[in-house]
C-alpha positions as CSV (number, residue, x, y, z in Angstrom):
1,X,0.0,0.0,0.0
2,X,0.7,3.6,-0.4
3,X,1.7,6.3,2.6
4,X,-0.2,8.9,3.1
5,X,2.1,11.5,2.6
6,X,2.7,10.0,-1.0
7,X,-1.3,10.1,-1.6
8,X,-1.3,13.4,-0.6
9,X,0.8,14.9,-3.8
10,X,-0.4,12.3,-6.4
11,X,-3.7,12.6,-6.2
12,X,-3.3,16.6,-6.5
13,X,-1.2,16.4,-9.3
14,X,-3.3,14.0,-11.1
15,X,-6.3,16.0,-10.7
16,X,-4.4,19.1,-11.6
17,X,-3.5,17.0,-15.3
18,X,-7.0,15.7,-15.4
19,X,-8.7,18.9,-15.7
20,X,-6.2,20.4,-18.4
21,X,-8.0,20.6,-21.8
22,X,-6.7,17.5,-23.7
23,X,-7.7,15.4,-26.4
24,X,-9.8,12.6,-24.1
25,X,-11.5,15.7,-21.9
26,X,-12.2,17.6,-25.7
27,X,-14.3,14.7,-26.9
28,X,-16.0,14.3,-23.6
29,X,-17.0,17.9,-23.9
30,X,-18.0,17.5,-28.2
31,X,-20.3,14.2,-27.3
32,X,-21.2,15.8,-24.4
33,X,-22.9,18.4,-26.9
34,X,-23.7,15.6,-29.5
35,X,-24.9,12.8,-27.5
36,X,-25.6,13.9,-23.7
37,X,-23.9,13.2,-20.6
38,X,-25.4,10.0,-20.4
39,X,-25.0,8.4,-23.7
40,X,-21.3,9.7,-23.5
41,X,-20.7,7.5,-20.3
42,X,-19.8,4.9,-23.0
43,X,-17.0,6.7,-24.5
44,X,-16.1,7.6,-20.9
45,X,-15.9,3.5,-20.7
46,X,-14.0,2.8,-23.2
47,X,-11.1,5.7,-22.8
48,X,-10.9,4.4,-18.9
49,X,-10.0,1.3,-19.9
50,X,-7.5,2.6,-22.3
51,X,-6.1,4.7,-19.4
52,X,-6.1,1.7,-17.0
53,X,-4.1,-0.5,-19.4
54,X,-1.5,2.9,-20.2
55,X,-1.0,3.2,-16.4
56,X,-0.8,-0.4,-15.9
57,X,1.7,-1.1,-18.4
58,X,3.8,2.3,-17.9
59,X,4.2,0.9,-14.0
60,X,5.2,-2.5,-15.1
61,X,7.7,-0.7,-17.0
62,X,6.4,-2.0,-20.6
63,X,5.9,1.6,-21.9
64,X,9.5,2.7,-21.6
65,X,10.0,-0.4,-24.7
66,X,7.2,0.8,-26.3
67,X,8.1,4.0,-26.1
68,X,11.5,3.3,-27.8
69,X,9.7,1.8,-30.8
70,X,7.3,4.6,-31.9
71,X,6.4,2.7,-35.5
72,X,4.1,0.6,-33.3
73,X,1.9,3.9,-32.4
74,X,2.6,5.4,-35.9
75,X,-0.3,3.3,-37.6
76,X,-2.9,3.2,-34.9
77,X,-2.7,7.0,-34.3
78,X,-2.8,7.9,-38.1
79,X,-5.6,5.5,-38.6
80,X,-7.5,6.7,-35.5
81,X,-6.6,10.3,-36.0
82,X,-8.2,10.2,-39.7
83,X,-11.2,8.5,-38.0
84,X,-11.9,11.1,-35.7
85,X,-11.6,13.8,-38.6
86,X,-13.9,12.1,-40.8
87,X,-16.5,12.0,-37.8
88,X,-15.5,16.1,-37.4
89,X,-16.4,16.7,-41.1
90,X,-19.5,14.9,-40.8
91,X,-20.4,16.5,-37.8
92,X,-19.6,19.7,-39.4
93,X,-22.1,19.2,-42.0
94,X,-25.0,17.7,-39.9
95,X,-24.6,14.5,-40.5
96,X,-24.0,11.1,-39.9
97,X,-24.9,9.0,-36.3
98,X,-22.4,12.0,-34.1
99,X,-24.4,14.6,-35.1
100,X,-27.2,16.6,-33.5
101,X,-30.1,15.5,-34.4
102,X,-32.4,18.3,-35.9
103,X,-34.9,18.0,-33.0
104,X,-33.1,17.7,-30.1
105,X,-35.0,15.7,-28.1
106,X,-34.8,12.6,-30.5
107,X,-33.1,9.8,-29.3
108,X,-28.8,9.9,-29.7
109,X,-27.9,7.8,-32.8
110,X,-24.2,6.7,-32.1
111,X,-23.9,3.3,-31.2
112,X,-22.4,2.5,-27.7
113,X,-19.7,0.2,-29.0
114,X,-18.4,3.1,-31.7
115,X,-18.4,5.8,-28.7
116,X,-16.3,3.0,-26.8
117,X,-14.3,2.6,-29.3
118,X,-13.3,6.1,-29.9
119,X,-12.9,6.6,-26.1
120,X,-10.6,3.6,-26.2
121,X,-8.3,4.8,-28.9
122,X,-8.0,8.3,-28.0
123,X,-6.3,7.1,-24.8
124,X,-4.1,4.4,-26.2
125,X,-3.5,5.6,-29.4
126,X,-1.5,9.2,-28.0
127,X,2.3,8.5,-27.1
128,X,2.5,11.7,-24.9
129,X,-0.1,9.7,-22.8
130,X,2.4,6.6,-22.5
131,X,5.2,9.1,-22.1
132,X,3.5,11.1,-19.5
133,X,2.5,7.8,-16.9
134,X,6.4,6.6,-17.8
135,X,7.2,10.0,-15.8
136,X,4.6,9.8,-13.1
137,X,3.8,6.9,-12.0
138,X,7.4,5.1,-10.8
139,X,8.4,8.3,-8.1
140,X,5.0,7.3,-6.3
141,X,6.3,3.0,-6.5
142,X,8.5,1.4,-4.1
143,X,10.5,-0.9,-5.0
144,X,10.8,-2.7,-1.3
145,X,6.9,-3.5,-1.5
146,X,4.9,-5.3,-3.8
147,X,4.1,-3.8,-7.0
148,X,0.5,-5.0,-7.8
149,X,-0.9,-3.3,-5.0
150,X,0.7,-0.1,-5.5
151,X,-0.8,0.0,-9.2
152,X,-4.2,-1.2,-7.6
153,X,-4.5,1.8,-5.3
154,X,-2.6,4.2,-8.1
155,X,-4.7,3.1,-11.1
156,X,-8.3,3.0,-9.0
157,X,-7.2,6.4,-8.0
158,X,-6.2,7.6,-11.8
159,X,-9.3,6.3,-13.1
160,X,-11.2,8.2,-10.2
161,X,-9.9,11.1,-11.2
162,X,-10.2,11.0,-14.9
163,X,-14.1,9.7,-14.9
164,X,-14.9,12.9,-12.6
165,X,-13.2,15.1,-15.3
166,X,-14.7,13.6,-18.0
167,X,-18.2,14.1,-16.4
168,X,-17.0,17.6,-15.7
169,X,-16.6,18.5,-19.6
170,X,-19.6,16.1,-20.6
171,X,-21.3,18.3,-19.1
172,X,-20.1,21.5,-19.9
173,X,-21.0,20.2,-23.8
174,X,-24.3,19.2,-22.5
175,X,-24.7,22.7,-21.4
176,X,-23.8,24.3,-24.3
177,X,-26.0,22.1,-26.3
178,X,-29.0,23.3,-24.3
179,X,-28.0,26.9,-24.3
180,X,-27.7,26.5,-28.4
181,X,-30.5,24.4,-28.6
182,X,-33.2,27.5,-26.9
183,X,-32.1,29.2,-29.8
184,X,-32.7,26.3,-32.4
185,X,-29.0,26.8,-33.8
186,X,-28.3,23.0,-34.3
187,X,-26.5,23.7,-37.6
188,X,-23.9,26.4,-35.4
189,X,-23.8,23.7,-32.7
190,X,-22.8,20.8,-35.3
191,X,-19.9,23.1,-36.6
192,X,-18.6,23.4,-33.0
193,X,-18.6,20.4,-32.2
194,X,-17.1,19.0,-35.8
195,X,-14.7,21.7,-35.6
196,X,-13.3,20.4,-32.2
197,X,-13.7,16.8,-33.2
198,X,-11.6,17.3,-36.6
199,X,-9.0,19.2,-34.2
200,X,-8.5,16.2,-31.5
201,X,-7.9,13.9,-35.1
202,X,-5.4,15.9,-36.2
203,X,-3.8,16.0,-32.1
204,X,-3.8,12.3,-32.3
205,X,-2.5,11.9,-35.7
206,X,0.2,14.6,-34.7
207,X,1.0,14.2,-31.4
């Protein structure tokens, strides 16, 4: 298990990166918009798992290799990336299952294994992810205890964290979406939303 006094600057320091505007918290806040808070719990699913197996893997010291081979990212994050701007484009121009439907109050059309999907590659798919947990996580490990406990307590607390920050900017879109939506400006709040979407593609592809 962990100290106390170890807790006590982790789980400030996570929060603190949590809540900085990044490429899983931007697509929390665009299906927030699109989809609703609670249709966008799926994404939320999916980009915790891929979180939970980043964090896992960085501690057990398997990201510093991957790290050192970034060809393996290279595909997956071009592919993904290109994904996520297609989606943008469509979004952009009202259509396709991401988009806001023209009467708000219709039922959300994307499918809950695309938005895990997407949640799931966004977190896997970004080497500064990997690269980040490769710096943060071993300070917090000793090496005199056993390891699977410390990542137990360390990744339960990570994914914590990052759920409540997701839900944060979920529902900031969700806002948004209703504050558009008094005005009937679905078309203005499809542009938003595809214009941020095509910008977290090109992050991933880029980053």
């Amino acid at each position: 298990m962990l100290n106390l006094s170890l807790l006590s600057v982790f789980v400030p320091t996570f929060l603190l990166v949590s809540l900085t505007p990044g490429m899983c918290m931007t697509l929390a806040m665009v299906l927030g918009m699109t989809q609703g808070v609670r249709r966008t719990l799926w994404m939320m699913l999916g980009e915790l798992a891929g979180v939970g197996l980043v964090a896992v893997a960085s501690g057990a010291g398997v990201a510093t290799l991957m790290l050192r081979q970034p060809e393996l990212f290279a595909v997956f994050k071009w592919l993904g990336g290109a994904y996520l701007i297609y989606l943008g484009v469509m979004m952009w121009r009202s259509r396709g299952r991401m988009a806001v439907p023209d009467e708000l109050g219709s039922q959300a059309r994307a499918g809950r294994r695309e938005l895990a999907v997407q949640g799931f590659v966004t977190a896997v798919a970004n080497p500064k992810g990997w690269a980040f947990f490769v710096a943060l996580l071993p300070p917090f490990l000793d090496a005199s205890r056993p390891l699977a406990g410390q990542l137990v307590v360390l990744v339960a607390l990570i994914l914590t964290i990052e759920f409540l920050a997701l839900v944060t900017y979920a529902t900031g879109g969700q806002t948004l979406r209703h504050l558009l939506g008094q005005s009937r400006n679905v078309r203005l709040l499809n542009r938003i939303a595809g214009t941020l979407m095509v910008g977290v593609g090109i992050w991933l592809a880029l980053g």
